[in-house]
N, C-alpha and C positions, 0 to 999 in steps of 0.2 A: 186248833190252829194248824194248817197243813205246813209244808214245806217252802211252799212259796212265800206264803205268808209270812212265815219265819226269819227267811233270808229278805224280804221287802223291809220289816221291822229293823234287823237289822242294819242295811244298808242305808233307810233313810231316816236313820238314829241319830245316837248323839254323835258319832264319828263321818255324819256326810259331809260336814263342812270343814273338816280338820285337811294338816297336808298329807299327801302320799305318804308321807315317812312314818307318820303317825296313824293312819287307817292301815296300815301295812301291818300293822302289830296289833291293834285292837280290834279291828273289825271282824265282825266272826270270830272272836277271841273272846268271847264271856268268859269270865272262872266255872269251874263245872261248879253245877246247883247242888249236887249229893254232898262232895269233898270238899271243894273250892278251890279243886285242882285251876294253878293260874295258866298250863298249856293244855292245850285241848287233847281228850282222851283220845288215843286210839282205839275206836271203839271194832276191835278184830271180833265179829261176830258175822255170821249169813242171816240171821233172820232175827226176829224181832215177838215178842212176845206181844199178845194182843188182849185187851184188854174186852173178851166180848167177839163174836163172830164181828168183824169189818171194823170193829174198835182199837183203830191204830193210834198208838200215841205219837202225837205231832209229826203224822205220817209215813212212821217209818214201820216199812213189812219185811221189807228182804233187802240185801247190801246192793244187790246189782240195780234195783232203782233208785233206791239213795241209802246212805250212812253219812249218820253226825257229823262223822272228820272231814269226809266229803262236803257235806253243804257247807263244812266252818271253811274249809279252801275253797270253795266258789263263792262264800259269800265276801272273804278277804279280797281274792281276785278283782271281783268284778267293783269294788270298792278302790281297789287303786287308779284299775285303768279308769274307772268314772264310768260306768255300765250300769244299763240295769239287769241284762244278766250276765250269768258264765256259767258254762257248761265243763266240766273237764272230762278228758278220757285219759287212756292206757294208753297214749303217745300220742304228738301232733301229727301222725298219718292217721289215726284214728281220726282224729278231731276232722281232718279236713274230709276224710271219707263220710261222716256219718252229716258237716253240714251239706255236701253235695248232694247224698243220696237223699238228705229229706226236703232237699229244696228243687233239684232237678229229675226231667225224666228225660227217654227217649229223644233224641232232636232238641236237644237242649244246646246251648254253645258256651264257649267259656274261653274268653280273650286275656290269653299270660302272658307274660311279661317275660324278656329273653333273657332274660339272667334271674334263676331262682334255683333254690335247692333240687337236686337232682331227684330225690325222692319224690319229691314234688310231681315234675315232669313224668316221674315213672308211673305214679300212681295213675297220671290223669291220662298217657299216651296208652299206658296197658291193660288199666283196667276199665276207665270210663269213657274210652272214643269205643273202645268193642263193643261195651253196650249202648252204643247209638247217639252219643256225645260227642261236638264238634270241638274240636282246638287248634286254634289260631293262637300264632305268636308277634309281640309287637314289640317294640323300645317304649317302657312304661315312660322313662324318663324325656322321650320328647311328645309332649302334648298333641302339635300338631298330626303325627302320626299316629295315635290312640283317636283324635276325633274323626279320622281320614277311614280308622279300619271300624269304627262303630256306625259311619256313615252309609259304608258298603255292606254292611249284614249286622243284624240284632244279634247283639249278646245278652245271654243271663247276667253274667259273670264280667268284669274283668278283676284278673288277679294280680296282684304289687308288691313286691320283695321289697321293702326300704329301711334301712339300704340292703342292698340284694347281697345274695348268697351266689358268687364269693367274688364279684367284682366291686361290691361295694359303692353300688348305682343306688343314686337317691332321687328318686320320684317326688314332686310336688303335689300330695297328697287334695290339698285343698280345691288346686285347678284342675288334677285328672278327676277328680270325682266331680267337680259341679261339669264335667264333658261328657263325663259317663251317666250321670243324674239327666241330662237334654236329651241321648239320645234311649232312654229310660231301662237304663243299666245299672243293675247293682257292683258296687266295689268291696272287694277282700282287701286287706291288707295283713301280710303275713307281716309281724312285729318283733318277731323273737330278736333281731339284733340288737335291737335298739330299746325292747323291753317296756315296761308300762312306766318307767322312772322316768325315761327321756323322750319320749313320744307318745300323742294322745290321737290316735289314727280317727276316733270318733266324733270327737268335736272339733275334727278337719275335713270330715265327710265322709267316712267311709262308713259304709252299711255296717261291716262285721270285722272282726281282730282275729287272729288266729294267732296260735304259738305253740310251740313246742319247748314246752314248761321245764323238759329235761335239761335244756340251757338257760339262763340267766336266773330265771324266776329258781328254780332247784337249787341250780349253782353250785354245787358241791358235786356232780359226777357220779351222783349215788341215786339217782331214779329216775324213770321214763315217763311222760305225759305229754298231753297236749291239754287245750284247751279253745274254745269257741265261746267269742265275748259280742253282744249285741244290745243296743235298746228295743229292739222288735218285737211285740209279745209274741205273734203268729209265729213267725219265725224261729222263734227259742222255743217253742210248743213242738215244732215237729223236728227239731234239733233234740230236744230232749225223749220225742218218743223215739227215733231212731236209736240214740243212748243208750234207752233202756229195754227197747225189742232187739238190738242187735247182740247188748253188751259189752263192748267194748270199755269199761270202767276203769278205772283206779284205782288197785287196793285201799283201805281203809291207811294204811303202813304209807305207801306213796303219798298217799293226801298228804297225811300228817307231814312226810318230808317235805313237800315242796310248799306246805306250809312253813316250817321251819327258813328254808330257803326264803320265802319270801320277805319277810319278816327283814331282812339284812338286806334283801336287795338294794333301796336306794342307798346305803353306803356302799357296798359294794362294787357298783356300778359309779360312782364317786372316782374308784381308786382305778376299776377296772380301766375309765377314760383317760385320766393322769398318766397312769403306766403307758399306754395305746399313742397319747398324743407324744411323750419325750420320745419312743420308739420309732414313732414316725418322722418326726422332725429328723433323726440320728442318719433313719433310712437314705433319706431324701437326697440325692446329691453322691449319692456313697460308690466306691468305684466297686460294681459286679452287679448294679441296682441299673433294669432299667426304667420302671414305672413303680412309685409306691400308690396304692390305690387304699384311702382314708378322710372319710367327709370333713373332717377335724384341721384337714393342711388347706388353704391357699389355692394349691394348688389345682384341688379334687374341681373336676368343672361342675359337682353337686351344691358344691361348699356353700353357697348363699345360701340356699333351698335351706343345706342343711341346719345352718345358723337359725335361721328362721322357724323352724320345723320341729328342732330336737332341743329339750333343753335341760342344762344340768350337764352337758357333756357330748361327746360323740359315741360311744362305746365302746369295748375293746377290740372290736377285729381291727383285721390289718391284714390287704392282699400287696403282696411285691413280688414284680417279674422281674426276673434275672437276666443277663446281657446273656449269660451261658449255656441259655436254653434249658432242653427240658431234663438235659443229664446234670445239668448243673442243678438245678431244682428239686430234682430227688438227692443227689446229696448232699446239697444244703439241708433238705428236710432231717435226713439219717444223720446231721452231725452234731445235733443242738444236747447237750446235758440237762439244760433247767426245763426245756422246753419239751413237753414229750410228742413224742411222733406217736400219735391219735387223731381218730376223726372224731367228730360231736366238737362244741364246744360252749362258752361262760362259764366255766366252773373255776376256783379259786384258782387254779393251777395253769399255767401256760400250754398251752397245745399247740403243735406245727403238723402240718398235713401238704400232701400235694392232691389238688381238686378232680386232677383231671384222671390219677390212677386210684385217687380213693373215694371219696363224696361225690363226685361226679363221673364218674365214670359211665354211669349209666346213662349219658347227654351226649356222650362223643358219637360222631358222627351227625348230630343233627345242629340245627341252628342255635342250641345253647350250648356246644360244646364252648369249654374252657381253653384259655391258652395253656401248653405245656408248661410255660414257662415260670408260671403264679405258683407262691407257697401262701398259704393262709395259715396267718399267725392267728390264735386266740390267747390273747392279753391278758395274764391273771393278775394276782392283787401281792405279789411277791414283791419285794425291792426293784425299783424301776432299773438300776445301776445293775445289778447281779443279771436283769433280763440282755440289758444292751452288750456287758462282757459276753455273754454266751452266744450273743448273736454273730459278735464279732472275730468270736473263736470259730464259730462254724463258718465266716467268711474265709478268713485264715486258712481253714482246710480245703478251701477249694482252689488255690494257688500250686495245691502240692501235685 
C-alpha cells in the first residue's frame, strides 16, 4: 500500500463523517502499531530502510518525498478542511510558490485581489511577472468588478484573501468563483485568517486553499509551514512533484508541531473570536479610533457575507485606523504590554504590528499599499478584560 493509498484509507475512514473537532485529533492520529504510542512519532530520520532493491515499505524512501509525521499532518489537514488532498511545505510562500510553478507557465496570468499579504504581492510581482507571468489587481470583494476584468483578458488564476490581510475585506467566495468558473478561471483562496474551523473555501467554490500553517493551524509561534489543499487529482500530482523535486518540505519536528497545533485549533479559535469580537465592540466608537475594520461588527460592510460565510466565529484579527495618523499608529503599536509588537500572527499570544512599516512594507507605493494609519491587532486567547486594560493604557499614552 503506497502513500496515497494510505492517507485515502485514512481519510475516508471511520473519522469522515465525524466534526472538525473531532477529525482534528484522530485523523491521521492512529496509535503507533510497534509501541501504541497515542501521538504520532516523530519519525527524525533521512531515509528509509528498504526491504529488497525498490521494496519500500508503505512507500517511504527518503524524508524529502515523504515521512510518516508528514503524511499523519496532511492526512489530519486535509480531513478538517474536507479535501481530498493536502500538500504541506517549509512556509505558505513555499506552498503558494510550488502550486504556481506546477500549474503555470510563461504568459500565464493571475488576477489578485488588492488587499492581500504583502509577501504575497512580493512573491508574484518579483519573481513570477519576470518570468513571463502577468498580474492584474482587482477589489475581490466587488463581484461586478472581478466579472468586468475576467471579461477583458483570460486568467489562470484569480486570487482572494478572506478576509484579507490587513484590511479585513471579505469576499463572497461562493459568487466570485461561480464568475470566475464562467469565464473558465480557477480560484485560490488564501484561508489563513479565518482557518479551516470557520470557513470551508471548497465547498463554496474555490479550486484550492492555501495557508500559512505558521499561524492559526501552528498557533503556538513556534513553527513555519504552508500548505496547499485541493480535490483535484491532476492537480495535487504536479503540486506534489514540484514538492518533491524542488523540496521545499517540513521537517519531520515541524509536521509534528503543527500537528499538535491542530489538534486545539477549533477551541482555540473559539476564544481567539470572543476575545476579537468584545475588543471590537470596546474599539468602535472610542475617542483616537477612526475606523475599526472586523467581519464580526455591524458595521464591517462584509458583515452579511461574513455571517453567512464563516462559522463558529469571526476570528481574531482586528485592523483600527487612528484619527492621529501614522505617528500616532506607531506609538500606539510601541505602547501595548500584553500585546507584543511582532509581525506574523494566531498564536496563543496577542500581537500588534503597524502594516505599512512592517508586513507590508513591501506594497507601499503600489495599489496595495496600506493606510499609515492601521495597527493590526492579532487577538490571543489571554483574558479578554487584561487585553482591553492594555489597549487602553496605550490609548492613555498617546494624550501625553
Amino acid at each position: 500500500m503506497n502513500i496515497s493509498e494510505i492517507s485515502k484509507k485514512r481519510h475516508d475512514g471511520a473519522f469522515s463523517t465525524t466534526a472538525p473537532s473531532t477529525r482534528a485529533i484522530h485523523a491521521g492520529q492512529e496509535p503507533d502499531p510497534i509501541t501504541g504510542a497515542v501521538v504520532t512519532p516523530i519519525y527524525m530520520t533521512s531515509t528509509f530502510k528498504q526491504d529488497g532493491v525498490g521494496g519500500l515499505r508503505n512507500g517511504y524512501d527518503y524524508s524529502r518525498s515523504a515521512n510518516p509525521t508528514r503524511t499523519s499532518f496532511d492526512t489530519q489537514l486535509a480531513a478538517v478542511e474536507g479535501a481530498r488532498h493536502a500538500a504541506s511545505f517549509s512556509s505558505g510562500l513555499a506552498a503558494i510558490d510550488a502550486l504556481l510553478r506546477a500549474t503555470l507557465r510563461p504568459s500565464g496570468r493571475i488576477l489578485l485581489g488588492n488587499d492581500v499579504y504583502g509577501g504575497t504581492y512580493r512573491l508574484l510581482s518579483k519573481i513570477f511577472v519576470p518570468w513571463g507571468v502577468g498580474l492584474d489587481v482587482v477589489d475581490t470583494t466587488d463581484t461586478a468588478a472581478v466579472s468586468a476584468a475576467l471579461s477583458n483578458r483570460h486568467y489562470d488564476y484569480l486570487w482572494v484573501e478572506t478576509p484579507s490581510n490587513p484590511l479585513l475585506a471579505v469576499t463572497d467566495i461562493a459568487a466570485t468563483a461561480a464568475v470566475a468558473h464562467a469565464h473558465g478561471t480557477r480560484v485560490v483562496v488564501d484561508n489563513t485568517f479565518a482557518s479551516p474551523v470557520l470557513q470551508h473555501p471548497l465547498k463554496d467554490g474555490a479550486d484550492v486553499v492555501v495557508y500559512s500553517t505558521t499561524k492559526y493551524i501552528g498557533g503556538h509561534s513556534d513553527v513555519v509551514g504552508g500548505a496547499v489543499l485541493l480535490d483535484d487529482d491532476d492537480t495535487y500530482s504536479r503540486v506534489a512533484f514540484v514538492q518533491n523535486a524542488a523540496g521545499a518540505v517540513p521537517s519531520p519536528f515541524d509536521s509534528w508541531l503543527d500537528i499538535r497545533g491542530l489538534k486545539t485549533l477549533p477551541v482555540r479559535m473559539r476564544v481567539h473570536s470572543a476575545n476579537a469580537m468584545a475588543i471590537a465592540h470596546w474599539l468602535e466608537g472610542r475617542e483616537g479610533v477612526d475606523r475599526v475594520w472586523y467581519p464580526g461588527l455591524e458595521s464591517h460592510p462584509g458583515h452579511d457575507i461574513a455571517a453567512r460565510q464563516m462559522h463558529g466565529g469571526f476570528g481574531g484579527m482586528i485592523s483600527v485606523q487612528l484619527t492621529g495618523g501614522m505617528k500616532a499608529a506607531k506609538r500606539f503599536a510601541g505602547a501595548t504590554e500584553i500585546f507584543t509588537l511582532a509581525e506574523s500572527l494566531g498564536g496563543v499570544e496577542s500581537l500588534i504590528e503597524h502594516p505599512a512599516a512592517m508586513t507590508h512594507a513591501s506594497v507601499s507605493g503600489t495599489t496595495l499599499e496600506v493606510p499609515g494609519n492601521l495597527v493590526r491587532l492579532s487577538v490571543g486567547i489571554e483574558d479578554a478584560d487584561d487585553l482591553i486594560a492594555d489597549l487602553d493604557q496605550a490609548f492613555a499614552g498617546l494624550g501625553d
